[in-house]
C-alpha positions, 0 to 999 in steps of 0.5 A: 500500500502506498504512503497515502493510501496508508494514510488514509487507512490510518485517518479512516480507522482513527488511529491519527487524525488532525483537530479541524473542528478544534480550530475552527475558528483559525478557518474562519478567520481565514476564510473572512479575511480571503472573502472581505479581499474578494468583495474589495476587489469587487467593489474597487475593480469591478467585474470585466463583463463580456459584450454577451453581458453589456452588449457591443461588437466583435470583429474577426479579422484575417491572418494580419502582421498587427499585433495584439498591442498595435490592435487595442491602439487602434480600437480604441481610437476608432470607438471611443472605448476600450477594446479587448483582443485576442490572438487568434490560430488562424493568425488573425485577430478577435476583437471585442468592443463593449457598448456600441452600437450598429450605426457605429460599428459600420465606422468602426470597421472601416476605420479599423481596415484603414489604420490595419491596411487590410480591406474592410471586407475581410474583417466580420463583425457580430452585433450584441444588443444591450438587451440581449445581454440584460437577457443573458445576465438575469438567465444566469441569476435566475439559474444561480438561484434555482441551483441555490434553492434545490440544493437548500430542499435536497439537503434539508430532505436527505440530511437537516435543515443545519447541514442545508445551512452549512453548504449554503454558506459554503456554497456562497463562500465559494462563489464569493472568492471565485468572482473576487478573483475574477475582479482582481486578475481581470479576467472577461466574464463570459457565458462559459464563466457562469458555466464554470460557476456552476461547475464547481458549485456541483464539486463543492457541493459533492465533497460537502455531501460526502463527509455529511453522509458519513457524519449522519451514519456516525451520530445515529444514537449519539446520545446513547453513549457517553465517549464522543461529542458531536464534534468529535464525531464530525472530525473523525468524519472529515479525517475519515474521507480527508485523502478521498477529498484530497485525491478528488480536488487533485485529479479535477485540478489537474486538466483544469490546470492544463486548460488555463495555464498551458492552453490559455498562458502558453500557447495564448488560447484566451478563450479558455480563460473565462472557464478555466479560470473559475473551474481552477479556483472554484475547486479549490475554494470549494474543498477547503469550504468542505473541509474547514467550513461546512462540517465545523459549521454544522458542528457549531449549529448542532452543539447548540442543540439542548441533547447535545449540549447535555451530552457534551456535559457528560462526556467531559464529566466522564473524561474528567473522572476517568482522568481523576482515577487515572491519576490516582492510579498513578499514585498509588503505583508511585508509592507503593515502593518503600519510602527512601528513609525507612528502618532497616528489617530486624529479625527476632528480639530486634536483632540484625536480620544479617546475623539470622540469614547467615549459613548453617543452624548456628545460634545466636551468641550471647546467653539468653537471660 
C-alpha cells in the first residue's frame, strides 16, 4: 500500500487524525479575511463583463502582421472605448468592443481596415444588443438561484435543515472568492464563466455531501453513549474521507490546470480563460469550504442543540473522572515502593536480620537471660 493510501487507512480507522473542528475558528478567520479581499476587489475593480453581458461588437479579422498591442491602439481610437483582443490560430485577430452600437460599428470597421491596411471586407463583425445581454445576465441569476434553492430542499430532505445551512454558506463562500478573483486578475466574464460557476458549485457541493453522509451514519444514537461529542464525531468524519477529498480536488485540478495555464498562458488560447479560470479556483475554494467550513459549521449549529449540549456535559464529566482515577492510579503505583528513609528489617528480639540469614543452624551468641 502506498504512503497515502496508508494514510488514509490510518485517518479512516482513527488511529491519527488532525483537530479541524478544534480550530475552527483559525478557518474562519481565514476564510473572512480571503472573502472581505474578494468583495474589495469587487467593489474597487469591478467585474470585466463580456459584450454577451453589456452588449457591443466583435470583429474577426484575417491572418494580419498587427499585433495584439498595435490592435487595442487602434480600437480604441476608432470607438471611443476600450477594446479587448485576442490572438487568434488562424493568425488573425478577435476583437471585442463593449457598448456600441450598429450605426457605429459600420465606422468602426472601416476605420479599423484603414489604420490595419487590410480591406474592410475581410474583417466580420457580430452585433450584441444591450438587451440581449440584460437577457443573458438575469438567465444566469435566475439559474444561480434555482441551483441555490434545490440544493437548500435536497439537503434539508436527505440530511437537516443545519447541514442545508452549512453548504449554503459554503456554497456562497465559494462563489464569493471565485468572482473576487475574477475582479482582481481581470479576467472577461463570459457565458462559459457562469458555466464554470456552476461547475464547481456541483464539486463543492459533492465533497460537502460526502463527509455529511458519513457524519449522519456516525451520530445515529449519539446520545446513547457517553465517549464522543458531536464534534468529535464530525472530525473523525472529515479525517475519515480527508485523502478521498484530497485525491478528488487533485485529479479535477489537474486538466483544469492544463486548460488555463498551458492552453490559455502558453500557447495564448484566451478563450479558455473565462472557464478555466473559475473551474481552477472554484475547486479549490470549494474543498477547503468542505473541509474547514461546512462540517465545523454544522458542528457549531448542532452543539447548540439542548441533547447535545447535555451530552457534551457528560462526556467531559466522564473524561474528567476517568482522568481523576487515572491519576490516582498513578499514585498509588508511585508509592507503593518503600519510602527512601525507612528502618532497616530486624529479625527476632530486634536483632540484625544479617546475623539470622547467615549459613548453617548456628545460634545466636550471647546467653539468653
Amino acid at each position: 500500500m502506498s504512503k497515502l493510501g496508508n494514510l488514509g487507512a490510518r485517518l479512516h480507522r482513527g488511529e491519527i487524525s488532525y483537530d479541524f473542528v478544534g480550530k475552527r475558528k483559525i478557518w474562519y478567520g481565514v476564510s473572512i479575511l480571503i472573502t472581505i479581499t474578494a468583495i474589495v476587489g469587487l467593489a474597487v475593480r469591478g467585474l470585466n463583463m463580456g459584450i454577451d453581458f453589456q452588449g457591443g461588437a466583435v470583429f474577426t479579422t484575417s491572418k494580419t502582421s498587427v499585433s495584439v498591442a498595435q490592435a487595442e491602439t487602434f480600437a480604441k481610437e476608432a470607438s471611443g472605448h476600450e477594446a479587448v483582443v485576442q490572438k487568434l490560430g488562424t493568425g488573425g485577430l478577435r476583437i471585442q468592443i463593449a457598448g456600441m452600437d450598429t450605426a457605429k460599428s459600420d465606422t468602426t470597421k472601416v476605420k479599423l481596415a484603414k489604420d490595419m491596411k487590410v480591406d474592410p471586407e475581410s474583417i466580420n463583425s457580430d452585433l450584441v444588443g444591450p438587451s440581449w445581454g440584460d437577457e443573458i445576465a438575469n438567465k444566469a441569476w435566475e439559474g444561480l438561484g434555482i441551483f441555490m434553492v434545490l440544493v437548500v430542499i435536497y439537503l434539508a430532505i436527505a440530511f437537516e435543515w443545519r447541514m442545508a445551512v452549512a453548504a449554503l454558506v459554503a456554497l456562497i463562500h465559494d462563489i464569493t472568492i471565485t468572482t473576487g478573483i475574477y475582479a482582481l486578475v481581470g479576467f472577461e466574464v463570459t457565458p462559459g464563466t457562469i458555466i464554470g460557476l456552476l461547475t464547481i458549485l456541483g464539486y463543492s457541493l459533492y465533497d460537502t455531501v460526502v463527509v455529511f453522509d458519513s457524519l449522519k451514519e456516525q451520530t445515529k444514537d449519539i446520545t446513547k453513549q457517553t465517549r464522543f461529542t458531536y464534534s468529535d464525531i464530525a472530525n473523525h468524519s472529515i479525517n475519515g474521507t480527508l485523502v478521498r477529498s484530497i485525491n478528488t480536488t487533485v485529479v479535477a485540478l489537474l486538466p483544469v490546470a492544463g486548460l488555463l495555464f498551458i492552453g490559455g498562458g502558453f500557447l495564448g488560447a484566451g478563450t479558455l480563460n473565462d472557464i478555466s479560470l473559475s473551474l481552477f479556483v472554484g475547486l479549490a475554494a470549494g474543498a477547503y469550504s468542505s473541509i474547514f467550513i461546512a462540517t465545523p459549521l454544522v458542528a457549531d449549529l448542532k452543539e447548540a442543540e439542548p441533547q447535545m449540549k447535555a451530552l457534551r456535559k457528560r462526556v467531559l464529566a466522564k473524561r474528567a473522572q476517568a482522568a481523576t482515577e487515572e491519576e490516582m492510579a498513578e499514585a498509588r503505583v508511585g508509592g507503593s515502593g518503600e519510602p527512601e528513609d525507612a528502618p532497616a528489617v530486624v529479625g527476632p528480639r530486634n536483632q540484625p536480620a544479617s546475623r539470622n540469614n547467615r549459613g548453617g543452624r548456628g545460634k545466636p551468641s550471647g546467653k539468653r537471660r
